[in-house]
C-alpha distance (Angstrom), angle and dihedral (degrees) to the residues before:
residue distance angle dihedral
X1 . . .
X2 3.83 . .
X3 3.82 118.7 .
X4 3.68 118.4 -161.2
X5 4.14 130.6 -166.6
X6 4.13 91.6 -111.1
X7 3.51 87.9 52.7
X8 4.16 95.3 56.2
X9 3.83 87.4 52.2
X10 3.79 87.9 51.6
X11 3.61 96.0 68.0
X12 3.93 120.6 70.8
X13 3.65 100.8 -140.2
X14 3.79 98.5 52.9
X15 3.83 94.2 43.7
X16 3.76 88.2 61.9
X17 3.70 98.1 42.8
X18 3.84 82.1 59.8
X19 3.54 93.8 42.4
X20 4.08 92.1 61.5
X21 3.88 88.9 48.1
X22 3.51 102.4 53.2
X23 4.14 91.3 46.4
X24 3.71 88.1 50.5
X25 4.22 88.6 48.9
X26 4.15 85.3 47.7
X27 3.93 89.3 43.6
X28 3.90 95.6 57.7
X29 4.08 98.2 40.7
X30 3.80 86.1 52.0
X31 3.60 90.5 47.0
X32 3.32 89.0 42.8
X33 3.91 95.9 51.5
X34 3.98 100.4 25.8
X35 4.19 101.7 43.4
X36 4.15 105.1 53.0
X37 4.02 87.8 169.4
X38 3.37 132.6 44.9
X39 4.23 135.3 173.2
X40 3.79 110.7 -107.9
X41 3.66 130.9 -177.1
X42 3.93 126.8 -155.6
X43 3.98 118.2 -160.2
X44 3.63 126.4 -156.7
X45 3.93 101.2 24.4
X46 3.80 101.7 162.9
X47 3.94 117.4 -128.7
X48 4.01 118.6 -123.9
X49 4.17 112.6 -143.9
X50 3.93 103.1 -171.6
X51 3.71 94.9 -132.8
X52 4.23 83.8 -177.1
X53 3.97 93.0 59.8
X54 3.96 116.7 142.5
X55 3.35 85.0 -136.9
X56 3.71 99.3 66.3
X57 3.59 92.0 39.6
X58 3.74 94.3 54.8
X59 4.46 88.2 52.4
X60 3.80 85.1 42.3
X61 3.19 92.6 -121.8
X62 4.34 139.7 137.8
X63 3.41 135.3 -168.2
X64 3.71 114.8 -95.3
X65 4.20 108.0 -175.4
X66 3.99 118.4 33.5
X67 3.67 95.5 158.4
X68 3.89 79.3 170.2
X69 3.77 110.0 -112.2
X70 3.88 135.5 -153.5
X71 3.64 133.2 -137.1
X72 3.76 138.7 -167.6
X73 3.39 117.3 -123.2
X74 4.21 119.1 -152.4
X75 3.39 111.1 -149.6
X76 3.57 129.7 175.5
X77 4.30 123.0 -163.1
X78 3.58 141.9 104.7
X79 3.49 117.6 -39.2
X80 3.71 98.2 -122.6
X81 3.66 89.7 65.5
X82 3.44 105.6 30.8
X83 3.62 83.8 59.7
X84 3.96 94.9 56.6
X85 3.62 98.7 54.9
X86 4.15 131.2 97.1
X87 3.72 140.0 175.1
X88 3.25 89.3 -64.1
X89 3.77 103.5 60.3
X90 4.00 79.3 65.9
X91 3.95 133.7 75.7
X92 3.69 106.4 -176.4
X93 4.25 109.9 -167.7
X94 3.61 124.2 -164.9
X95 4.12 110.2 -142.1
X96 3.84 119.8 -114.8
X97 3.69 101.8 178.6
X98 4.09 88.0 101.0
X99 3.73 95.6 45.0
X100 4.05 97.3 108.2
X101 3.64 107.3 149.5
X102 3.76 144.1 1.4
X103 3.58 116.9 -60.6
X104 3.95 145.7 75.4
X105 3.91 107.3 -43.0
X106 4.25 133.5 -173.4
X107 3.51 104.7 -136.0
X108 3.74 111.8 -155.1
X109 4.08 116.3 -138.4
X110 3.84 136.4 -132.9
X111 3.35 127.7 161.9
X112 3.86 121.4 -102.2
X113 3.73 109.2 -100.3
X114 3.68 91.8 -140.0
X115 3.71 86.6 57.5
X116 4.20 108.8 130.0
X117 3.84 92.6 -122.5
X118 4.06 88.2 67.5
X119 3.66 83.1 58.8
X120 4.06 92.0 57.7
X121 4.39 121.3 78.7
X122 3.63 119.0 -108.7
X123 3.29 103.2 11.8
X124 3.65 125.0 125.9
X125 3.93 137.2 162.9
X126 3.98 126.9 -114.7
X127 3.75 101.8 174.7
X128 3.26 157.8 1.7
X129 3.90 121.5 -149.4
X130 2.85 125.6 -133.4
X131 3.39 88.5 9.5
X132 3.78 96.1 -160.8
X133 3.41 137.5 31.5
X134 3.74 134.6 -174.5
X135 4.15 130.4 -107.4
X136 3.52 122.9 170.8
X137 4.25 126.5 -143.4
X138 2.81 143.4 -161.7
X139 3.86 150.5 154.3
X140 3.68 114.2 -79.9
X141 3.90 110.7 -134.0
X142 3.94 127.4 173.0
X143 3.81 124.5 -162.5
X144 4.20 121.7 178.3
X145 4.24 110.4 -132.6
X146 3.78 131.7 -164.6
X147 3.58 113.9 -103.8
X148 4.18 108.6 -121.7
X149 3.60 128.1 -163.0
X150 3.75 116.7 -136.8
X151 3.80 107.3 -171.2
X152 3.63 125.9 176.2
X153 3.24 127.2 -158.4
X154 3.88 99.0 20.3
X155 4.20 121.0 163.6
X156 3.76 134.8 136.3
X157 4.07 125.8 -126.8
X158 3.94 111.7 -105.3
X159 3.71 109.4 -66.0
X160 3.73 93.1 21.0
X161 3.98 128.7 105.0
X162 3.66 137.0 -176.9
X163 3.60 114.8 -104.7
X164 3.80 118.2 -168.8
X165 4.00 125.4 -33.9
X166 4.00 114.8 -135.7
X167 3.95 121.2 -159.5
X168 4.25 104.6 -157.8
X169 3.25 100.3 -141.1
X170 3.51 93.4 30.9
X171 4.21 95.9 -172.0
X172 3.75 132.2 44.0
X173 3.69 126.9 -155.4
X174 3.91 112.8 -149.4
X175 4.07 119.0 -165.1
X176 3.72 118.2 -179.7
X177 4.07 145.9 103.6
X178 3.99 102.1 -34.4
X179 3.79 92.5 -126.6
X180 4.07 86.1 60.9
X181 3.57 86.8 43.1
X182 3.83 99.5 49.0
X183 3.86 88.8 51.7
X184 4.07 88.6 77.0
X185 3.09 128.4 71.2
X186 4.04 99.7 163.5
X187 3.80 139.5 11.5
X188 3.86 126.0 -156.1
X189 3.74 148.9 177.0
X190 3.87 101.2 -128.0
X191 4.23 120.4 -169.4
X192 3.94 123.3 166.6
X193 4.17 107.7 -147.8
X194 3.62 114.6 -151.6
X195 3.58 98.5 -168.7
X196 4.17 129.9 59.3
X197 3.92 102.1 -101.7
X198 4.05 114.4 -127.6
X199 3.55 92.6 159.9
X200 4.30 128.2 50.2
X201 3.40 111.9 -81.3
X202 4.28 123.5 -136.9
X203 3.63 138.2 178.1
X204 3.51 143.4 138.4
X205 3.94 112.2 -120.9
X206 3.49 135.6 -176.0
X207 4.31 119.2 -101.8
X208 3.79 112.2 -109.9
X209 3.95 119.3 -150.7
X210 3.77 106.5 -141.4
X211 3.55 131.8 -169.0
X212 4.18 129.5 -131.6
X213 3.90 85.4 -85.9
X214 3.58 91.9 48.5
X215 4.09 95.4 -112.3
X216 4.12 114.6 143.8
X217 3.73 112.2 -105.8
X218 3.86 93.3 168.7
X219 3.96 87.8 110.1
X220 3.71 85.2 47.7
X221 3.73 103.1 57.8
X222 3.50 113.8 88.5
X223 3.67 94.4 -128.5
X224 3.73 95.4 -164.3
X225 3.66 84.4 73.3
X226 3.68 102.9 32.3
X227 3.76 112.1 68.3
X228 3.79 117.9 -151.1
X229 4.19 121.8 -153.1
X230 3.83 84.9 -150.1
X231 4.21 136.4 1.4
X232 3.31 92.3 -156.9
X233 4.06 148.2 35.0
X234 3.44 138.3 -161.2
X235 3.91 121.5 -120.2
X236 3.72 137.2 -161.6
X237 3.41 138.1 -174.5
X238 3.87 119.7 -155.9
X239 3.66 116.5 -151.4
X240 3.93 126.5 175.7
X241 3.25 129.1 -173.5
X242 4.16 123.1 -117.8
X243 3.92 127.5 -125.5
X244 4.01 124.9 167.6
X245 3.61 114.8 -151.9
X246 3.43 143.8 165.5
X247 3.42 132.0 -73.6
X248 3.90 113.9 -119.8
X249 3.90 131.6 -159.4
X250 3.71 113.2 169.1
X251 3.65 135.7 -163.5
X252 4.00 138.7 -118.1
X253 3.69 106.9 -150.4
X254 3.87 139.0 148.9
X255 4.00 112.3 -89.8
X256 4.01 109.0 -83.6
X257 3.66 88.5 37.4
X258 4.08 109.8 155.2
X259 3.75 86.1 -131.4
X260 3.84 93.8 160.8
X261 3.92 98.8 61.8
X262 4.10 87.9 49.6
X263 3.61 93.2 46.5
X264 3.84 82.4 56.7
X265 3.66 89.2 55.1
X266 3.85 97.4 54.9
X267 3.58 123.5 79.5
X268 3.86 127.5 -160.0
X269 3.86 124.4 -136.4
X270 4.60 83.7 -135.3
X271 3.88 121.0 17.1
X272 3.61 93.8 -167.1
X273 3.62 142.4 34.1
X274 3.75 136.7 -162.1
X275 3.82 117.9 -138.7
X276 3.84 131.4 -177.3
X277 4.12 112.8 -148.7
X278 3.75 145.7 149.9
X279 3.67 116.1 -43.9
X280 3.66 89.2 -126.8
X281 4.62 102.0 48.8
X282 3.89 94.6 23.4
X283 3.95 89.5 90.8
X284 3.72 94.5 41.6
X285 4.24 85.7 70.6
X286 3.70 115.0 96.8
X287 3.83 97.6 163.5
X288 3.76 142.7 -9.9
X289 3.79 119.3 -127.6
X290 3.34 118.7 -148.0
X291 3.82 108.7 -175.7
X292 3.76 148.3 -59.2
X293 3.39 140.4 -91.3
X294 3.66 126.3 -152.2
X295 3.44 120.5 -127.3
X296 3.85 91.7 -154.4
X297 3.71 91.0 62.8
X298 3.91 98.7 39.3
X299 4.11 112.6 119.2
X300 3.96 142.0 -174.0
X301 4.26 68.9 -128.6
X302 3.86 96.2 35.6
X303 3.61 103.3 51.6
X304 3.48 109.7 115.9
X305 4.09 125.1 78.1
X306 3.84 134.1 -173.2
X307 3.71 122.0 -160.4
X308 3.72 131.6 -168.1
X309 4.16 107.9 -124.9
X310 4.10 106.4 -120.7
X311 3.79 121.3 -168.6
X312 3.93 111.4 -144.7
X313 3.50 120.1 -121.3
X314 3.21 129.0 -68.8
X315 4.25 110.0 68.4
X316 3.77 94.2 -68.9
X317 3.83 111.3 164.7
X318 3.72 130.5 -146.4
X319 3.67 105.6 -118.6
X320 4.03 92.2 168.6
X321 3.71 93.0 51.0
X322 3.01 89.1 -136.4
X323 3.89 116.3 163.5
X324 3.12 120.6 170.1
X325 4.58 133.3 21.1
X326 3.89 115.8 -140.1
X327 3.73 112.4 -161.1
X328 3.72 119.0 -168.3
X329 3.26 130.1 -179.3
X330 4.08 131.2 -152.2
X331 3.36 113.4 -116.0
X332 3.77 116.5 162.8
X333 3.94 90.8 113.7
X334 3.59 99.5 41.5
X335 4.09 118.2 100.5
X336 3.91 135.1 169.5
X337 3.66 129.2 -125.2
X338 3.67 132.0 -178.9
X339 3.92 129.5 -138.0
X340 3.77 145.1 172.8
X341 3.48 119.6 -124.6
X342 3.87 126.1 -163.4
X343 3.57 115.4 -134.2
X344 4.03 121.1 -157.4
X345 4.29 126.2 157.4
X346 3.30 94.8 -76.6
X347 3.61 87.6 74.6
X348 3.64 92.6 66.7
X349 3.52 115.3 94.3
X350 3.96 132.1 -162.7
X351 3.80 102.5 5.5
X352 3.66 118.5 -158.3
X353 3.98 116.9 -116.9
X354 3.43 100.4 -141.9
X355 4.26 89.2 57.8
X356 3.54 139.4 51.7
X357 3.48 110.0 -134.4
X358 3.87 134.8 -167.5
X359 4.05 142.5 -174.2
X360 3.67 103.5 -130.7
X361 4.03 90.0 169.3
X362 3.82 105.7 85.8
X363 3.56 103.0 -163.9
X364 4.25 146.1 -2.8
X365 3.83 120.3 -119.9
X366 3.58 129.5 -151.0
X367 3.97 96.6 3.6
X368 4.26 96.7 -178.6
X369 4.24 109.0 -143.2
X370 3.74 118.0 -163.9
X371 3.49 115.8 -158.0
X372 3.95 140.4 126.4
X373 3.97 107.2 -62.8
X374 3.71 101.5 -119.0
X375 4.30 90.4 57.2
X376 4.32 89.0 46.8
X377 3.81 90.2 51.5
X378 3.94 94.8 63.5
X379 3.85 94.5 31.2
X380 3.54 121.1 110.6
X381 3.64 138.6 176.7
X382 3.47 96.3 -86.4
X383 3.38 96.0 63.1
X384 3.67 94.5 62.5
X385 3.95 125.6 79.8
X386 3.91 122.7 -153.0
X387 3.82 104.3 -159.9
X388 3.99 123.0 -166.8
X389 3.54 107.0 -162.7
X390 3.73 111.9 -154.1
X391 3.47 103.2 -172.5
X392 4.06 94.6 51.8
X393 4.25 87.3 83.6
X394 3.91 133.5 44.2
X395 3.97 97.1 -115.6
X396 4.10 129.5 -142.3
X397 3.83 133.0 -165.0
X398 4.23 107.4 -79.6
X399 3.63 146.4 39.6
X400 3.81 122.8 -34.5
X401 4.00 140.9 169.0
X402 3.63 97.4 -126.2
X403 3.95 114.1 -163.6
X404 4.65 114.7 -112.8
X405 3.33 122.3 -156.3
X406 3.40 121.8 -130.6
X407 4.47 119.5 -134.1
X408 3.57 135.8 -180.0
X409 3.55 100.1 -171.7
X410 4.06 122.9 -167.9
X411 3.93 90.2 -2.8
X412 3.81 91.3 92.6
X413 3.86 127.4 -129.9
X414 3.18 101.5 14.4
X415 3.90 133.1 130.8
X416 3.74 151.1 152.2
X417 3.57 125.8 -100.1
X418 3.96 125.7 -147.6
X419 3.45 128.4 12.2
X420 3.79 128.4 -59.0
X421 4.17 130.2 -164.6
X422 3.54 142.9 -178.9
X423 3.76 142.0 -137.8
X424 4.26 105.5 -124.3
X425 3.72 127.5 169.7
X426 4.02 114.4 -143.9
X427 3.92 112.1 -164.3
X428 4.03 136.8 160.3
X429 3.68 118.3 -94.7
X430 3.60 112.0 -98.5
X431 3.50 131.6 -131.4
């Protein structure tokens, strides 16, 4: 089928589709030629706040809010080169020159004269719009706060207690507009527990901003302004579990020793104490021993002994508060006599092999005995053994005092007060 030009003109429809085309071709060269300037709008031109200005530094003051605004620009130029330029071409400045103090402030805006659209003919500005917009400032302040728990809830099983709470970090260092930062006056990790604790309780929580009447403001702290050190802290809850026990003195004495019927005599100033420990060891304490008392240097005059309380190891606390044990003994009975004892070998005891040893003291003067006056009035010498106990030291060629132990045996509470020694001669075996 051949198609020729006459016959597109023939038909109605097609002459009028070229019609419109041509018009529109004559409409833009005389636009082009006849209209050299033309009003043109550009959306979306972002608006620079120096944050850096001299001006702001000299008040002290920073920008809080720049929630980035966005300005039309009116422009009016030829369309050819109107209709080349973007965003870019255009450096829209907010004015500081008014800002003065803190507060909310409407900036006015000019265009930056270094802007590329200066730089282009013809081309010239008819508004900005807005042609404000509003910043606030302020002075920046920063100020460091303890970090409080605020737990709700919070008790211990039976025979449990809380021992110490510890915040991890324990501080919080808060930068930001001062009016934010004047608004709080504490921050805390807050948990309610639901359940009586007999084990230590952990978790990480997030750091609530409180107010002087102790109401959140977290949510209202704008914390794209506010800067926080940390969000969130780490808290744990010590708990230890409670045991009472008795209170122990015990008692150095020579072997044989009738320690039960003076440990019957002696009276303590507290016969229990209550102590708070880890859940795990707490229930592995029976008793807590305080100290000793030597029978050697126990008196009608020296009867009465003071200890210091001392926890074992291990973080044990002292819920009794108690500090310090008195033990007192009853002595109205008691009374002191003093003997002479002879001394021959057979008061040596456990001779090494490898040495000869031999007693060169003869006998011990003065030996005190404490004991309850009716048993001292019928004792005599004989009833009392001085023991020299070989084995007790490591033993070298030469003379030595060597230390005797004083018993009463079967007559009772009796003993010896003070210390007692004897002359001995250690020497090779001869040949």
């Amino acid at each position: 089928m051949k198609l020729s030009i006459g016959s597109l003109f023939e038909r109605k429809r097609n002459l009028l589709i070229i019609s419109i085309v041509a018009a529109f071709v004559v409409w833009v060269w005389v636009a082009m030629i006849t209209e050299t300037e033309i009003p043109h709008p550009m959306h979306g031109v972002p608006v620079f706040i120096n944050e850096n200005a001299q001006i702001l530094a000299d008040r002290s003051l920073s920008m809080v809010a720049d929630d980035g605004d966005f300005v039309t620009v009116n422009l009016r130029g030829p369309r050819t080169v109107l209709g080349s330029l973007g965003t870019d071409d255009i450096v829209v400045n907010a004015r500081l020159d008014r800002v003065t103090d803190p507060g909310i402030h409407r900036l006015p805006l000019e265009i930056d004269p270094n802007s590329p659209i200066w730089r282009m003919q013809d081309v010239s500005l008819v508004s900005i719009e807005p042609s404000t917009v509003e910043v606030r400032f302020d002075n920046i302040a920063q100020r460091t706060f303890n970090i409080n728990s605020a737990v709700r809830g919070l008790s211990t099983a039976a025979n449990y207690v809380i021992d110490t709470e510890t915040i991890t970090p324990s501080t919080l260092r808060i930068s930001g507009p001062l009016a934010d930062i004047e608004r709080i006056d504490s921050v805390a990790v807050g948990v309610e527990i639901t359940e009586p604790l007999s084990r230590t309780f952990a978790a990480t929580l997030p750091i609530t901003l409180l107010d002087a009447h102790g109401e959140d403001i977290t949510d209202e702290i704008d914390i794209r302004h506010v800067q926080l050190e940390h969000t969130e802290a780490t808290l744990v809850i010590g708990v230890n579990r409670t045991v009472t026990v008795p209170i122990v003195v015990r008692f150095v004495s020579p072997p044989g020793f009738p320690i039960f019927d003076l440990e019957h005599m002696m009276e303590l100033s507290y016969e229990e104490i209550t102590l708070a420990g880890p859940v795990d060891t707490a229930g592995n304490l029976w008793e807590l021993t305080v100290g000793y008392i030597s029978v050697s240097q126990l008196t009608p005059q020296n009867n009465i002994f003071l200890f210091d309380v001392e926890l074992p190891s291990g973080a044990f606390r002292n819920i009794s508060d108690i500090d310090t044990i008195v033990a007192s003994f009853d002595t109205e009975n008691w009374d002191t006599a003093s003997f002479n004892i002879a001394l021959s070998s057979d008061n040596l005891h456990n001779p090494p092999f490898q040495y000869n040893v031999t007693l060169l003291s003869t006998s011990l003067s003065n030996v005190v005995l404490v004991g309850e006056a009716d048993v001292l009035e019928t004792l005599t010498s004989n009833d009392i053994v001085a023991t020299i106990n070989l084995a007790d030291r490591e033993l070298h060629p030469g003379q030595f005092n060597y230390p005797v132990t004083i018993t009463v045996p079967a007559r009772g509470l009796v003993w010896a007060v003070g210390e007692y020694s004897a002359v001995i001669q250690v020497a090779e075996w001869s040949d």
